[in-house]
MOPAC internal coordinates of N, CA, C and O (Angstrom, degrees):
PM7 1SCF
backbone

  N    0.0000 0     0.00 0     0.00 0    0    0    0
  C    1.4554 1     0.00 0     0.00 0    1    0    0
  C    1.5378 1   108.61 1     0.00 0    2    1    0
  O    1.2310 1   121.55 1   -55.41 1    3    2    1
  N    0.9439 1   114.64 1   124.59 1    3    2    1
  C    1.6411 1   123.24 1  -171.14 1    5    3    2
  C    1.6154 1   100.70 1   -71.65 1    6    5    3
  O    1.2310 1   119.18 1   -23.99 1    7    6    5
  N    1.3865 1   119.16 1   156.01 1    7    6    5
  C    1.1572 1   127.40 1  -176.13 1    9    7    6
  C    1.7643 1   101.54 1   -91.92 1   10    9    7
  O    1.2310 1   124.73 1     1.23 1   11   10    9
  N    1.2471 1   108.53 1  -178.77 1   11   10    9
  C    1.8695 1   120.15 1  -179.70 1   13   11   10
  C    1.6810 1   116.71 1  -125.39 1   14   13   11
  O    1.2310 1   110.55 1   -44.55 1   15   14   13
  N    0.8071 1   135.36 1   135.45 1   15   14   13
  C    1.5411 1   130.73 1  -159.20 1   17   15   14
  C    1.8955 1    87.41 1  -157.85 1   18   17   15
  O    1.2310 1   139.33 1   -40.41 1   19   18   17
  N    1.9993 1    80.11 1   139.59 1   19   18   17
  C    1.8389 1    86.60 1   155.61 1   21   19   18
  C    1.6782 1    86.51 1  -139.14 1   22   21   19
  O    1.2310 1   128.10 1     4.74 1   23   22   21
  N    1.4237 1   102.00 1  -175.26 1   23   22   21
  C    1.5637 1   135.79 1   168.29 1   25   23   22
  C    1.3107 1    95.23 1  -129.23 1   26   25   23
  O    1.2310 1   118.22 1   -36.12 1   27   26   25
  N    1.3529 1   120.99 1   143.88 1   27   26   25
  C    1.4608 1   103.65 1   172.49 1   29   27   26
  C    2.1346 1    78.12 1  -146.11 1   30   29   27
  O    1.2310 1   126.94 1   -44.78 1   31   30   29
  N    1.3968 1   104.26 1   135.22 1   31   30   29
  C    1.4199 1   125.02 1   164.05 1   33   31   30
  C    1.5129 1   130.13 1   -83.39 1   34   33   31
  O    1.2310 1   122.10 1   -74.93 1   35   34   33
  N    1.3859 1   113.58 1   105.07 1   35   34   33
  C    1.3895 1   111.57 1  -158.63 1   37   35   34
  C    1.7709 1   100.60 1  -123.49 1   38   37   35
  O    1.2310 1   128.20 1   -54.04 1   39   38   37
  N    1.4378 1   101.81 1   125.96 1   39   38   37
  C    1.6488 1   101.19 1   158.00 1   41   39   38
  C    1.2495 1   127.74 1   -94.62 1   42   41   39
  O    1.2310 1   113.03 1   -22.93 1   43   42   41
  N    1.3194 1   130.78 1   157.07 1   43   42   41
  C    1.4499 1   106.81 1   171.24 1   45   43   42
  C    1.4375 1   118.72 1  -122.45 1   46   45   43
  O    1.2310 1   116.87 1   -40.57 1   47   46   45
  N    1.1571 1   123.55 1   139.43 1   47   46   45
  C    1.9730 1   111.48 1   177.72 1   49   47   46
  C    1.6785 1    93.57 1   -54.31 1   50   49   47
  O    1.2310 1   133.03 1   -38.57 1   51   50   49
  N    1.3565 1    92.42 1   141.43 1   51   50   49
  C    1.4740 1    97.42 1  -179.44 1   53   51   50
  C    1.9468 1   119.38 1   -50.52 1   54   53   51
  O    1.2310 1   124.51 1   126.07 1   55   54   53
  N    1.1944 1   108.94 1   -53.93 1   55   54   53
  C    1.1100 1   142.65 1   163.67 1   57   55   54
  C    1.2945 1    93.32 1   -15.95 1   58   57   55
  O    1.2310 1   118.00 1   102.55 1   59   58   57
  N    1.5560 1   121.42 1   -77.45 1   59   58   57
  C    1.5091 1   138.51 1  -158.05 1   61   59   58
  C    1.7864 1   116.69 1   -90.42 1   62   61   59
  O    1.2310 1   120.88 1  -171.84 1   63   62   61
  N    1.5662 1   115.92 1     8.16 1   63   62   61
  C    1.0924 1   114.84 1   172.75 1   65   63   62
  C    1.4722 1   124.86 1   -58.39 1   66   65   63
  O    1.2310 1   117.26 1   130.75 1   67   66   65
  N    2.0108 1   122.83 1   -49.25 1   67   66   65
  C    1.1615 1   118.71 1   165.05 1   69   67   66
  C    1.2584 1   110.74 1   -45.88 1   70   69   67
  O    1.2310 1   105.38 1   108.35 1   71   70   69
  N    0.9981 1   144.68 1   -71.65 1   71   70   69
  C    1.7455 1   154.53 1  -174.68 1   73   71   70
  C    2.1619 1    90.58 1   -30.66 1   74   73   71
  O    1.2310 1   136.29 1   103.94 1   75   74   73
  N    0.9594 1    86.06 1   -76.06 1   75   74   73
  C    1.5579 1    89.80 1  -162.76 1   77   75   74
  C    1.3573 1   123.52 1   -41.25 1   78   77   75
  O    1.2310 1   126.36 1   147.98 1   79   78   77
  N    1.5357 1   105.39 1   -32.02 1   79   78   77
  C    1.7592 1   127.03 1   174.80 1   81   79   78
  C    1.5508 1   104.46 1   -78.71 1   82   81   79
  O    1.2310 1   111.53 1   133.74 1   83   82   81
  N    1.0427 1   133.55 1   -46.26 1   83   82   81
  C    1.4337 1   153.64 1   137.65 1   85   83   82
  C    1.5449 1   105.37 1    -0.99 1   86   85   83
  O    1.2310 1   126.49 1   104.80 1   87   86   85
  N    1.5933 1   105.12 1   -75.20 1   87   86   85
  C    1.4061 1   105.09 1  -173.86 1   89   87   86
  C    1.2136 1   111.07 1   -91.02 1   90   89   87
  O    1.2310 1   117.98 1   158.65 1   91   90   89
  N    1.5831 1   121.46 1   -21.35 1   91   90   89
  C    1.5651 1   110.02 1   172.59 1   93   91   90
  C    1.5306 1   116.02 1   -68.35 1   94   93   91
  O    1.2310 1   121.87 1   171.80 1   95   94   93
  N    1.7578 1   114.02 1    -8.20 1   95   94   93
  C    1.2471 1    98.24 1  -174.83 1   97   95   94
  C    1.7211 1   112.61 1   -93.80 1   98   97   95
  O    1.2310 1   126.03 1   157.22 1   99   98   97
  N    1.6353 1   106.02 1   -22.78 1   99   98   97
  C    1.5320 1   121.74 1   150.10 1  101   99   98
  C    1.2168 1   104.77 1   -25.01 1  102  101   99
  O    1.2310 1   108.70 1    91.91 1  103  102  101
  N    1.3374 1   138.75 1   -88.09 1  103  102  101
  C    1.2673 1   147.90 1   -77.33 1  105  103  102
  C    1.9368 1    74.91 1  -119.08 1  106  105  103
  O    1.2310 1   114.92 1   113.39 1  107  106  105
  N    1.5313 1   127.23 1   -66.61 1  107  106  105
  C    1.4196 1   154.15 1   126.67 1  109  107  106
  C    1.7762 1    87.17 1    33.95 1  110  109  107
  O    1.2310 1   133.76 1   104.65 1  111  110  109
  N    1.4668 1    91.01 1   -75.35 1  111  110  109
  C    1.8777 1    99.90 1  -159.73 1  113  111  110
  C    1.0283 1    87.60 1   -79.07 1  114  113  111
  O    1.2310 1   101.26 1   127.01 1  115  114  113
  N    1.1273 1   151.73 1   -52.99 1  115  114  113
  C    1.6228 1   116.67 1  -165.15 1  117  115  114
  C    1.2900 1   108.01 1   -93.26 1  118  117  115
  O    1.2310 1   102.50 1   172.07 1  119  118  117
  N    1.1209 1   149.66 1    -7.93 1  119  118  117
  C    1.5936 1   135.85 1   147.79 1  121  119  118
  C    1.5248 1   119.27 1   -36.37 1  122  121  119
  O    1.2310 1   127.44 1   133.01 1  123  122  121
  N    1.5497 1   103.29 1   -46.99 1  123  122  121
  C    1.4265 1    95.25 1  -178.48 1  125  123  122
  C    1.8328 1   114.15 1  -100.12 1  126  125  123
  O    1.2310 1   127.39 1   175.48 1  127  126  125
  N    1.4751 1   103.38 1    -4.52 1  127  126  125
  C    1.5971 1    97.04 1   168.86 1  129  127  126
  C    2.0097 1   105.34 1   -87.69 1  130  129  127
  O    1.2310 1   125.05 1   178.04 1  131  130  129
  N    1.2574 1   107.91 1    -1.96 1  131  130  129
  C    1.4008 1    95.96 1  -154.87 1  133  131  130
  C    1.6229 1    91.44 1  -116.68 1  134  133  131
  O    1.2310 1   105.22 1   156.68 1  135  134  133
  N    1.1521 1   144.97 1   -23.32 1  135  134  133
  C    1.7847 1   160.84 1   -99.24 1  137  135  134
  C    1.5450 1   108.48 1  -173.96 1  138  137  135
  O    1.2310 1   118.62 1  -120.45 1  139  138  137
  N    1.5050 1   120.23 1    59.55 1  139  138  137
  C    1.5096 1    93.17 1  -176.74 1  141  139  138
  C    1.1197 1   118.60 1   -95.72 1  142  141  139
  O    1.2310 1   119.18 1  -142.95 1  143  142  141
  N    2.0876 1   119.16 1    37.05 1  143  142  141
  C    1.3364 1   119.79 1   172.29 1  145  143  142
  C    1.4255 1    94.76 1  -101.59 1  146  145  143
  O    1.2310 1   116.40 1   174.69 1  147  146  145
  N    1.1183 1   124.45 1    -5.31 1  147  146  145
  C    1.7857 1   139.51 1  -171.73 1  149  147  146
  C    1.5909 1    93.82 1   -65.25 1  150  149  147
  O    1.2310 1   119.67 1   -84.23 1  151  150  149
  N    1.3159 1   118.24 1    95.77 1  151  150  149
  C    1.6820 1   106.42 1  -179.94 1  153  151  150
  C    1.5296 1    98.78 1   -88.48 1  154  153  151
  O    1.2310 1   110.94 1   133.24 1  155  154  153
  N    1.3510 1   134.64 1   -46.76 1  155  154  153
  C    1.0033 1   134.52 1   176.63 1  157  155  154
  C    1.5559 1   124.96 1  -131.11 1  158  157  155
  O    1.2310 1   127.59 1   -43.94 1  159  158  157
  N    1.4131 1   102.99 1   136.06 1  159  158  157
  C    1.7231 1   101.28 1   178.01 1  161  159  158
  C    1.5192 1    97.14 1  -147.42 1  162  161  159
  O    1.2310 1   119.15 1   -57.31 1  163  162  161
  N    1.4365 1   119.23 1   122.69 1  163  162  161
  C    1.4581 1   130.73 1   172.57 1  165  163  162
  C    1.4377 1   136.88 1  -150.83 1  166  165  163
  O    1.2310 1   124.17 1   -57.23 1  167  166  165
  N    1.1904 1   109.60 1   122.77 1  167  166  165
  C    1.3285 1   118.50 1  -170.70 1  169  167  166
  C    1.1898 1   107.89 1   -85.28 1  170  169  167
  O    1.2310 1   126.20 1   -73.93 1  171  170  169
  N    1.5150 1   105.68 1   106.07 1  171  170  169
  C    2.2339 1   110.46 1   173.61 1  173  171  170
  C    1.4505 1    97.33 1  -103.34 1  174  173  171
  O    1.2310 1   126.53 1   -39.37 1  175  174  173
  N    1.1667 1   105.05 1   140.63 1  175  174  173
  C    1.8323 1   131.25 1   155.27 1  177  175  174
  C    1.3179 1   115.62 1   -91.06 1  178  177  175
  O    1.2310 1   114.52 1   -45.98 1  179  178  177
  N    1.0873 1   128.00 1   134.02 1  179  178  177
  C    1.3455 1   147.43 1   174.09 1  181  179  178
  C    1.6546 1   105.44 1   -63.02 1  182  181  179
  O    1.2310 1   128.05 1   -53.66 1  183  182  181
  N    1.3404 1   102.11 1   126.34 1  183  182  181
  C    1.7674 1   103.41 1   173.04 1  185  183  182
  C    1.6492 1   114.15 1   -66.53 1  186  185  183
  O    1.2310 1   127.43 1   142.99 1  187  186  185
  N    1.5336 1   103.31 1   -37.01 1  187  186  185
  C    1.5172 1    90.76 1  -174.68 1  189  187  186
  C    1.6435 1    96.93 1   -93.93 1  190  189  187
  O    1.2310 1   113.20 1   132.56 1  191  190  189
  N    0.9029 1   130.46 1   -47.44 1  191  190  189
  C    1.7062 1   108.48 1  -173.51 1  193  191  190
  C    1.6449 1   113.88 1  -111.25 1  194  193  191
  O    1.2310 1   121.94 1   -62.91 1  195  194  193
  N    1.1082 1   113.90 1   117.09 1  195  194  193
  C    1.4633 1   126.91 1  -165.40 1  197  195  194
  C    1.5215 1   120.92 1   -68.67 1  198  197  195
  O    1.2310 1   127.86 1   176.25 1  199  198  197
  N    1.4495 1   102.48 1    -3.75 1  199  198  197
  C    1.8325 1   131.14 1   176.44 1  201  199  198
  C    1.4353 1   119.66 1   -98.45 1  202  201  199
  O    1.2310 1   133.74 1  -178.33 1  203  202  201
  N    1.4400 1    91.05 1     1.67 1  203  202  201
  C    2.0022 1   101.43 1   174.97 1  205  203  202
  C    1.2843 1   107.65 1  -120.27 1  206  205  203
  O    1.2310 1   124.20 1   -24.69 1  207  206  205
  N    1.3911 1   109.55 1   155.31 1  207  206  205
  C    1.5591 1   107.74 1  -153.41 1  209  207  206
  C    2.3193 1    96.44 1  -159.97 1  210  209  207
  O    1.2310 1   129.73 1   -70.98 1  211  210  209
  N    1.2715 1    98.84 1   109.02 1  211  210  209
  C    1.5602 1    78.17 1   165.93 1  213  211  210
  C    1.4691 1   106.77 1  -120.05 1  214  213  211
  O    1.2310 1   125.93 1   -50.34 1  215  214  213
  N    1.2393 1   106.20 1   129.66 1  215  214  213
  C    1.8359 1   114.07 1   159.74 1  217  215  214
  C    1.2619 1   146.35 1   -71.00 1  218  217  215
  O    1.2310 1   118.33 1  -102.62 1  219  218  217
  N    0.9893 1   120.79 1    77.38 1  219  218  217
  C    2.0464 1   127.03 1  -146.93 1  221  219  218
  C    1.8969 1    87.63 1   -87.86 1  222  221  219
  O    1.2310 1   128.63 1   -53.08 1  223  222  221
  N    1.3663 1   100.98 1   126.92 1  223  222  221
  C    1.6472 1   103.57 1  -178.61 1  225  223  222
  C    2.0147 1    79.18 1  -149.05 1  226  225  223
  O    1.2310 1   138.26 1   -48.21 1  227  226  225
  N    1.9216 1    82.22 1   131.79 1  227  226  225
  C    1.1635 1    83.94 1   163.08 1  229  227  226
  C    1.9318 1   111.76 1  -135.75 1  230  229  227
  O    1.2310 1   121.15 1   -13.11 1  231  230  229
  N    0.9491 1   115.40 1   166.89 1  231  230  229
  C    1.5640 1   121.08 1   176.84 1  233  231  230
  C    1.5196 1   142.90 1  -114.11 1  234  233  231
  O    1.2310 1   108.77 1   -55.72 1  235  234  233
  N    1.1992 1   138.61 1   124.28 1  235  234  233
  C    1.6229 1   106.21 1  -169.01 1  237  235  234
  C    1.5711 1   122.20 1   -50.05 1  238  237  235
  O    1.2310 1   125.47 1   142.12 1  239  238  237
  N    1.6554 1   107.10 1   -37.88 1  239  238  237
  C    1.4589 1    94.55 1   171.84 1  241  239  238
  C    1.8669 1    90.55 1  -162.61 1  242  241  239
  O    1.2310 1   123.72 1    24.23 1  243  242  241
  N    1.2641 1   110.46 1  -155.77 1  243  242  241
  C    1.6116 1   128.27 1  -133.68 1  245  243  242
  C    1.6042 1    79.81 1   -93.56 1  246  245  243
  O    1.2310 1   110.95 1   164.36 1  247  246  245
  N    1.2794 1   134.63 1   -15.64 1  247  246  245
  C    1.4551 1   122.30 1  -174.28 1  249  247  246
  C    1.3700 1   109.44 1   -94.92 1  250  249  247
  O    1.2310 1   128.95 1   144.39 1  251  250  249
  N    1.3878 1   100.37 1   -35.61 1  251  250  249
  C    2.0812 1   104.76 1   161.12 1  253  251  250
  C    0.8765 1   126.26 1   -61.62 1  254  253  251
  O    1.2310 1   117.33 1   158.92 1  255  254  253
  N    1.3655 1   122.68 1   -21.08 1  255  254  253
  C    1.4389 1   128.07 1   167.19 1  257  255  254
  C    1.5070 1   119.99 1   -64.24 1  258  257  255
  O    1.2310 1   129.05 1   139.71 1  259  258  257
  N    1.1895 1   100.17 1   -40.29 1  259  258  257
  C    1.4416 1   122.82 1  -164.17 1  261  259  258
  C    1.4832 1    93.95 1   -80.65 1  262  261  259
  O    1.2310 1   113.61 1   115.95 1  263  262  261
  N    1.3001 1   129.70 1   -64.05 1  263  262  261
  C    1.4054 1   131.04 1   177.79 1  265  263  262
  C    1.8628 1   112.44 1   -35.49 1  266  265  263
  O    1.2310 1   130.28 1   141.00 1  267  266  265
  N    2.0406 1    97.77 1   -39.00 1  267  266  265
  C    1.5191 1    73.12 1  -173.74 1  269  267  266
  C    1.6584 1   112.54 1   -90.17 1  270  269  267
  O    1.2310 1   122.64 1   172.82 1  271  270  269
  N    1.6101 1   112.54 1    -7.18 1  271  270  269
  C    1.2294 1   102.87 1  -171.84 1  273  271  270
  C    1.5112 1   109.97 1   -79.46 1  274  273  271
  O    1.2310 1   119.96 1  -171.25 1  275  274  273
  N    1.4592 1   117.69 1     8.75 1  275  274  273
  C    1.3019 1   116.75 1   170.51 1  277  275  274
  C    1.8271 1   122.00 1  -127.32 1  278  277  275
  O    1.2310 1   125.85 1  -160.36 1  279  278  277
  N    1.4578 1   106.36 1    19.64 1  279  278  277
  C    1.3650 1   107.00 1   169.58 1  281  279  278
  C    1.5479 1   110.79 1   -74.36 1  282  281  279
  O    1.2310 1   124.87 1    -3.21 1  283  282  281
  N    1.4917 1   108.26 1   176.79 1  283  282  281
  C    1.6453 1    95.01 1  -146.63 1  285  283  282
  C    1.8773 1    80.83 1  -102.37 1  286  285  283
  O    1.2310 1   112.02 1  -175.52 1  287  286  285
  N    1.2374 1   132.65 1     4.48 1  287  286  285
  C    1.7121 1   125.36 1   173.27 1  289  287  286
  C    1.3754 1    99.55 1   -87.66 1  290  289  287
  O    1.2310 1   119.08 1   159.62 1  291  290  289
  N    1.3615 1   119.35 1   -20.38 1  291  290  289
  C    1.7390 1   112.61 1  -171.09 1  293  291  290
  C    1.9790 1   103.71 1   -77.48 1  294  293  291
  O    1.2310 1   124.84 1   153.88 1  295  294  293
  N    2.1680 1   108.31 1   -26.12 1  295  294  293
  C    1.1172 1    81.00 1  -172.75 1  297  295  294
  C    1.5515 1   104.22 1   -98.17 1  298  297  295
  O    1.2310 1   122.99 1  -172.71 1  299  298  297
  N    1.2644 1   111.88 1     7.29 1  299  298  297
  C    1.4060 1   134.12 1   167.39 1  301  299  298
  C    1.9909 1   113.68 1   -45.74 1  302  301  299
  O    1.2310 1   136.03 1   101.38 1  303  302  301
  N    1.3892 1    86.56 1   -78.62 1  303  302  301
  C    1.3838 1   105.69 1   176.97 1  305  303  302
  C    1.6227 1   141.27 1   -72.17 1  306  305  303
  O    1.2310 1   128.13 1   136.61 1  307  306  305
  N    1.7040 1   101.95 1   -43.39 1  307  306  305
  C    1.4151 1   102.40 1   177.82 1  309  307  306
  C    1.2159 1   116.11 1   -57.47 1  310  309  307
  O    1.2310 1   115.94 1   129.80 1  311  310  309
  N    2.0559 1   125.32 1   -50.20 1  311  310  309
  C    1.5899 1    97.11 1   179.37 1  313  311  310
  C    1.1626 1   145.42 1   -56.76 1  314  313  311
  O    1.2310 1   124.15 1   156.23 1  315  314  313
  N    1.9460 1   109.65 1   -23.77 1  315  314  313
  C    1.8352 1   112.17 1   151.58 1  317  315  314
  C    1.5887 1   114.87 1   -37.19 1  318  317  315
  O    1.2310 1   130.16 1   135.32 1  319  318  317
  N    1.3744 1    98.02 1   -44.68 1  319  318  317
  C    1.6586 1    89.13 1  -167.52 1  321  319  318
  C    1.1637 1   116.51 1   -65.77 1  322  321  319
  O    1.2310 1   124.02 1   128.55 1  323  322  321
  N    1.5823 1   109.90 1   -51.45 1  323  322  321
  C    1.5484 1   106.09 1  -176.52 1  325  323  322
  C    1.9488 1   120.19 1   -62.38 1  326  325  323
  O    1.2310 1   129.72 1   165.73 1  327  326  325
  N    1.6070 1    98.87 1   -14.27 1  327  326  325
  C    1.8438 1    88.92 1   165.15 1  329  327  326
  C    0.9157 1   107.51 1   -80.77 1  330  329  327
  O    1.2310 1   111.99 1  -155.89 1  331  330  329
  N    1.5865 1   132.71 1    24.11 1  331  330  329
  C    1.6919 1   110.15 1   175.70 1  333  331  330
  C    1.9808 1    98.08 1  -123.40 1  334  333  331
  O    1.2310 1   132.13 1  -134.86 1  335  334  333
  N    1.3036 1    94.18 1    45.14 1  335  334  333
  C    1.8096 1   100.88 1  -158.80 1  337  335  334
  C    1.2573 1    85.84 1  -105.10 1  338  337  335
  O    1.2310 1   107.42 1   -23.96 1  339  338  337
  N    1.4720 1   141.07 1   156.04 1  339  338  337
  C    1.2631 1   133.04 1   151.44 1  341  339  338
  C    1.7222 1   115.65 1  -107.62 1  342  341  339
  O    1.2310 1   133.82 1  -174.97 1  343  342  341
  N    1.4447 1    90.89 1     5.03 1  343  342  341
  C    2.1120 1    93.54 1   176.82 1  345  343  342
  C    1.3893 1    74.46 1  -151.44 1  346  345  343
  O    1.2310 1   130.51 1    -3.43 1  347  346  345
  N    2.0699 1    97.33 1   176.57 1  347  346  345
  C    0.9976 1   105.64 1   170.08 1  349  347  346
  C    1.6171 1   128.50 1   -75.39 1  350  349  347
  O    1.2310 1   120.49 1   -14.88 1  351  350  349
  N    1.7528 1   116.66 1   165.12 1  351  350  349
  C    1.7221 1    98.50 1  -178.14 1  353  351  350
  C    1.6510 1    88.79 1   -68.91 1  354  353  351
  O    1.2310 1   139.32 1    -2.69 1  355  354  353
  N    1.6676 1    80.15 1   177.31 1  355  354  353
  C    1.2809 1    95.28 1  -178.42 1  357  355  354
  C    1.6477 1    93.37 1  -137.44 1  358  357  355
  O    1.2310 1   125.10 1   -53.22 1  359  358  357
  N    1.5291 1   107.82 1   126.78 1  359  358  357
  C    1.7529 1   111.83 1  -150.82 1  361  359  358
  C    1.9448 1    91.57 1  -133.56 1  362  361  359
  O    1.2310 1   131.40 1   -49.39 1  363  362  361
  N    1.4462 1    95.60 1   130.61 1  363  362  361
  C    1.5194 1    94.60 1   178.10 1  365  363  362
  C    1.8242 1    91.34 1  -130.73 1  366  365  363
  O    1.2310 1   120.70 1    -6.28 1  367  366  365
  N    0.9670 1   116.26 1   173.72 1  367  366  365
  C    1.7157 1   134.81 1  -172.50 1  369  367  366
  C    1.3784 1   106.58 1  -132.12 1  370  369  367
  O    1.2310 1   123.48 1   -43.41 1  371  370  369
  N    1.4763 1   110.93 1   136.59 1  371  370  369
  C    1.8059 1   108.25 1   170.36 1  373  371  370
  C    1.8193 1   101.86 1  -147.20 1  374  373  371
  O    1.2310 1   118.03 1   -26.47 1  375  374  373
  N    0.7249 1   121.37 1   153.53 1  375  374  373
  C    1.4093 1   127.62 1   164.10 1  377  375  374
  C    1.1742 1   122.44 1  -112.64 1  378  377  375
  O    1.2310 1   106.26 1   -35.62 1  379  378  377
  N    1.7543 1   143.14 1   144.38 1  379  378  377
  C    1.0778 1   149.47 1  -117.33 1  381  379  378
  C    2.0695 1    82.67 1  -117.04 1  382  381  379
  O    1.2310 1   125.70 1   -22.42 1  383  382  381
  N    1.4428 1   106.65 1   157.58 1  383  382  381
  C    1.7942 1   116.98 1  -155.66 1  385  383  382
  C    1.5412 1    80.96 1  -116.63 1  386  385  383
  O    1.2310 1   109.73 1     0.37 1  387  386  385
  N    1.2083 1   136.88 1  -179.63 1  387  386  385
  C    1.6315 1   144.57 1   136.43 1  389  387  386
  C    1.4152 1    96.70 1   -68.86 1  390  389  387
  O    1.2310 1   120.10 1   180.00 1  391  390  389

C-alpha cells in the first residue's frame, strides 16, 4: 500500500510568524503523540526569507491521511494557522514509490 505525502508552501505576514511557528509546533506534538501512522510532519523555514515556510508531512497510507485530516486538533488548529498566511498555501500531494 503506497504511503501519502504533501509539501504544503506557507508565507507568513511578518507580524504573525511567532503565532504561526507557535501553532505549527502545537499541531507537530500532537500529530506524533496522537498519529502513529504520521511518519513524518515538519515545519522548515527558509534561510533566506524567514516568512517562508514548507510543511513536508508524510503518512503510511491514504487512511492516515484521512485520520489526520479529520482529528479534532487539525480542525482546532489549522484555521489559526492559515490567518497568519499572507497568500494563499500552496499544497502539492505525492505518494511514497518502493
Amino acid at each position: 500500500m503506497a504511503g501519502k505525502s504533501f509539501i504544503a508552501q506557507l508565507r507568513t505576514k511578518p507580524e504573525k510568524r511567532d503565532e504561526m511557528i507557535a501553532l505549527q509546533a502545537e499541531l507537530k506534538g500532537l500529530v506524533f503523540e496522537h498519529e502513529p501512522n504520521a511518519l513524518v510532519y515538519e515545519l522548515l523555514q527558509s534561510e533566506e526569507d524567514p516568512d517562508l515556510f514548507q510543511v513536508v508531512a508524510s503518512f503510511k497510507d491514504e487512511a492516515a491521511f484521512d485520520h489526520h485530516m479529520s482529528i479534532d486538533f487539525h480542525d482546532r488548529l489549522v484555521p489559526p494557522i492559515l490567518e497568519c498566511l499572507a497568500e494563499d498555501m500552496q499544497l502539492a500531494f505525492y505518494r511514497s514509490l518502493p
